[in-house]
N, C-alpha and C positions, 0 to 999 in steps of 0.2 A: 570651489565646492567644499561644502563641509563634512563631514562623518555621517552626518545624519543622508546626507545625499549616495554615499558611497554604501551605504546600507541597505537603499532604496535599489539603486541601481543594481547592487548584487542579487535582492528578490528575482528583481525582474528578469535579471540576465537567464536565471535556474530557470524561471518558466514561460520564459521565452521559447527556449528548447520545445516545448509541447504546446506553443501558436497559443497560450493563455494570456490572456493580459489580465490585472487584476484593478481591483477595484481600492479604496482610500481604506475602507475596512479590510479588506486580504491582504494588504501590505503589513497594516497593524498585527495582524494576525501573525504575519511569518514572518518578522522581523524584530531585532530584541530594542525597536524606539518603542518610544510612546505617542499616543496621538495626536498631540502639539508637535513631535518632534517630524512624523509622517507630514502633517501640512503643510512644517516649515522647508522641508525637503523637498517637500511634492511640487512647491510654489516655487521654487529656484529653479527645480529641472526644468520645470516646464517656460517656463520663462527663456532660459537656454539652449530651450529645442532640442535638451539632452530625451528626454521623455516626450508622449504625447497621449490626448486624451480623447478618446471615444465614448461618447457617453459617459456613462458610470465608470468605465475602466482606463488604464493606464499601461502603457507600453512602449518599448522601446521601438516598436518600425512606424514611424508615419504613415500606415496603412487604412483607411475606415474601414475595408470590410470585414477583418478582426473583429470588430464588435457583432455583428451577425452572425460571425462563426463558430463567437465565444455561446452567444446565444441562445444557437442551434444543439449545441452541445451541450449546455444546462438542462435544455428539452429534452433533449435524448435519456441525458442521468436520469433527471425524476421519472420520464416514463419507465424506466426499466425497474424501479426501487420496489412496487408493487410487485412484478416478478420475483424479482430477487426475495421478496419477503413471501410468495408461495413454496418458493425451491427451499428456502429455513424453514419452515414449518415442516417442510416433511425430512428432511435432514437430519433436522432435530431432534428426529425419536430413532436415530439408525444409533447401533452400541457403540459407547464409549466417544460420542461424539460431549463434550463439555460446553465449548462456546464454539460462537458464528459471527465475523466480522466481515462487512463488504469491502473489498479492497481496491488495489490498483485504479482504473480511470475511475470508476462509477463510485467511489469514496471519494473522490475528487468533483465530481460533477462534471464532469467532463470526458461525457462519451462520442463516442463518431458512429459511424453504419454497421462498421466491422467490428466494433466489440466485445469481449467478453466480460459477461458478468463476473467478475473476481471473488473467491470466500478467503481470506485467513482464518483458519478451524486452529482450535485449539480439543486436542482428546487426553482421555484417560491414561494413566504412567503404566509401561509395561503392556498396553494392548493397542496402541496409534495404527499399528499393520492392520489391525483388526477393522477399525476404524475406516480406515483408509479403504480398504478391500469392499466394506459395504457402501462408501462414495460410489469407488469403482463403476461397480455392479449397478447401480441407479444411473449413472452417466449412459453406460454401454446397453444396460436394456431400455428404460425411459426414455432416456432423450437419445438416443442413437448415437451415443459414441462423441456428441457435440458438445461443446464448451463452449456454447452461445450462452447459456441460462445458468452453469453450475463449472465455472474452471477454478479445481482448486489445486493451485501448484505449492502451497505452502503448508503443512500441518504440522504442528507441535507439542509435547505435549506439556500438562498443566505444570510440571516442575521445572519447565524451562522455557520460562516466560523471560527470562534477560536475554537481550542481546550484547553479542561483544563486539560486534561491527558497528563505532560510533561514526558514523557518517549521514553528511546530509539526506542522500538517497533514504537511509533508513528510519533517521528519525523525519522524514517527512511523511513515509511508508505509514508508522508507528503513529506518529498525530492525527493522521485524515481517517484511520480505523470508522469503521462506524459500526458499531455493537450490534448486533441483530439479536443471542441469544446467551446468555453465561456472563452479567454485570461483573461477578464476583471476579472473572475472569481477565475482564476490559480493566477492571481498576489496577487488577494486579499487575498489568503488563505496564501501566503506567506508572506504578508505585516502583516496580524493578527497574525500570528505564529512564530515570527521573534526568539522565543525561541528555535525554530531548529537548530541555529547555534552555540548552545551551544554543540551540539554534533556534527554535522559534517560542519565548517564553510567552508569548501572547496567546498561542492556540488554544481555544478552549476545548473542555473534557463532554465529549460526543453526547445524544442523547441517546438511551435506549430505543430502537424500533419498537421492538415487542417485551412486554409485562414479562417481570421473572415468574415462571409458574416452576412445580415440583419435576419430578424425574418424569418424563414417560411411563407408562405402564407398558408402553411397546417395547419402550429399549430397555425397563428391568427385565421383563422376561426374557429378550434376545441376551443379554450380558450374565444373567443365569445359568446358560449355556457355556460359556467360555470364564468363569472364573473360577477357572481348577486349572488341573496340568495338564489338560490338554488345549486350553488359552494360551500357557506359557509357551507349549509346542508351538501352536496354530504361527501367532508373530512373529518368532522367532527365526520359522519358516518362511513367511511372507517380505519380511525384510532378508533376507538370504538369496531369496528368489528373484526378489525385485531387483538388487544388486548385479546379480549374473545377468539379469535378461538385458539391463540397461549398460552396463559394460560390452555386450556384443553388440550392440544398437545404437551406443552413441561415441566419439571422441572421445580417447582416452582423458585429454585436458580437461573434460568437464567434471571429472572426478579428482584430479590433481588441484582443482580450485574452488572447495565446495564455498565460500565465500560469494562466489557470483554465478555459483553455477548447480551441481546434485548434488546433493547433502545427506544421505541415508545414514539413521543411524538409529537404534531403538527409539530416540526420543524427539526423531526428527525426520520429514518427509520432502525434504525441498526441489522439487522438479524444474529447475530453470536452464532451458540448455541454450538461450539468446545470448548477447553481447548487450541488451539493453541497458543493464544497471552499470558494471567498466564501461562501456561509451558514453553511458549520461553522464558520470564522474568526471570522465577524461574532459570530453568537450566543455563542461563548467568550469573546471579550470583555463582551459585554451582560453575563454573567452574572457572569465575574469584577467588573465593575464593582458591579450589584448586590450580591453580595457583600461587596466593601470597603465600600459605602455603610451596610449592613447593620451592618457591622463598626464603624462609624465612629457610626452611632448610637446603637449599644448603650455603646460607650464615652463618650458624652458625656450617657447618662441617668445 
């Protein structure tokens, strides 16, 4: 096997993990070959029954229903994307919200029954609680408390668009972005993070959903209200509060490891209290390793 084959293989190993198989063009996409280098790769695994081909896509389980399920789930994303660009529309005029990005599966295309519409929010510097508090309040009175239509675990605010966590997890998180509302905002996060392309230098830069238009006239007037010192109060508070309520309520670990877990911090809102992101990590490696062992055996029979 060649480099170009081991590069293939490791895509697919990652999204494997999440029952995707990908296609000749997604490979190119998340892998730093080029497209000669993809076909010529593509042609030897399959050849070798290292890989296999359903349709349009490519996978490591000899499975056909995979392509149906990949399918199924393409269907699901785009029908949610219209939602999801109702729930930005109104988002978008609440104070201090900057940008709107759809995240996690449904920036993947790849939804199931149970999913949640994901947002990465990007707010204003010094008022993000504020921000967040009027999510809140739209989640709990509008939709009932549900994060079927509007789960936003992540907010940031605009002076801290880098990340320091260089890992696949994140720049895959980071690449699949899809802009809904704040361009200015979508370019910078990519301009600060330009360590993405050390993993996938092929992914192209998202399209806008919606046209840039100016400020709200709803959300200057609400942030009228809160740009004095009793804003500075207001946040200050809300992140103070949020910290106590969430230390009595969740695993003290989940704050010893904001890296994969709650992250509060004025300039930051991260609510993740799963094992999903350390588990995907760990088990990419497990299996890369399996892998080269595999690889490693068969070369020395």
């Amino acid at each position: 096997m060649n480099n170009y084959c081991d590069e293939i293989l490791k895509v697919l190993i990652y999204y494997e993990m999440f029952q995707y198989p990908l296609t000749k063009n997604e490979l190119f996409e998340r892998s730093k070959l080029s497209r000669e280098e993809i076909e010529s790769g593509v042609e030897e695994l399959l050849t070798a029954k290292k890989i296999f081909r359903f349709g349009a896509f490519y996978s490591l389980q000899n499975n056909p229903s995979i392509e149906e399920h990949r399918i199924k789930r393409n269907q699901l994303a785009q029908k949610s994307i219209p939602k999801a660009r109702f729930i930005a529309k109104i988002v978008a005029n609440f104070p201090y919200i900057r940008g709107l990005f759809l995240s996690g599966s449904i920036s993947k295309d790849c939804m199931d029954e149970n999913s949640d519409i994901d947002f990465f929010i990007v707010a204003a510097p010094n008022r993000l609680w504020i921000a967040r508090l009027a999510c809140i309040v739209f989640k709990k009175i509008f939709l009932l408390n549900s994060t079927k239509f509007f789960c936003f675990n992540y907010i940031i605010d605009s002076e801290h668009l880098k990340f320091e966590d260089h890992s696949l997890f994140i720049a895959t998180e980071i690449s699949t972005l899809i802009p809904v509302y704040g361009e200015e905002y979508y370019t910078a996060i990519l301009d600060k993070n330009g360590w993405i392309t050390d993993f996938s230098p092929n992914f192209p830069k998202r399209k806008m959903i919606e046209k840039a238009k100016s400020q709200p006239f709803i959300q200057r007037m609400a942030e009228s209200f809160f740009n004095n010192s009793f804003g500075d109060w207001l946040d200050n508070w809300l992140l103070n509060k949020t910290v106590e309520i969430n230390k009595k309520r969740h695993d003290p670990k989940l704050f010893n490891n904001p890296k994969y877990y709650l992250n509060f911090q004025k300039h930051v809102a991260k609510s993740h209290t799963t094992d999903n992101y350390p588990t995907i990590l760990k088990v990419y490696r497990e299996r890369i390793q399996e892998y080269t062992q595999k690889c490693t055996a068969g070369q020395n029979a």
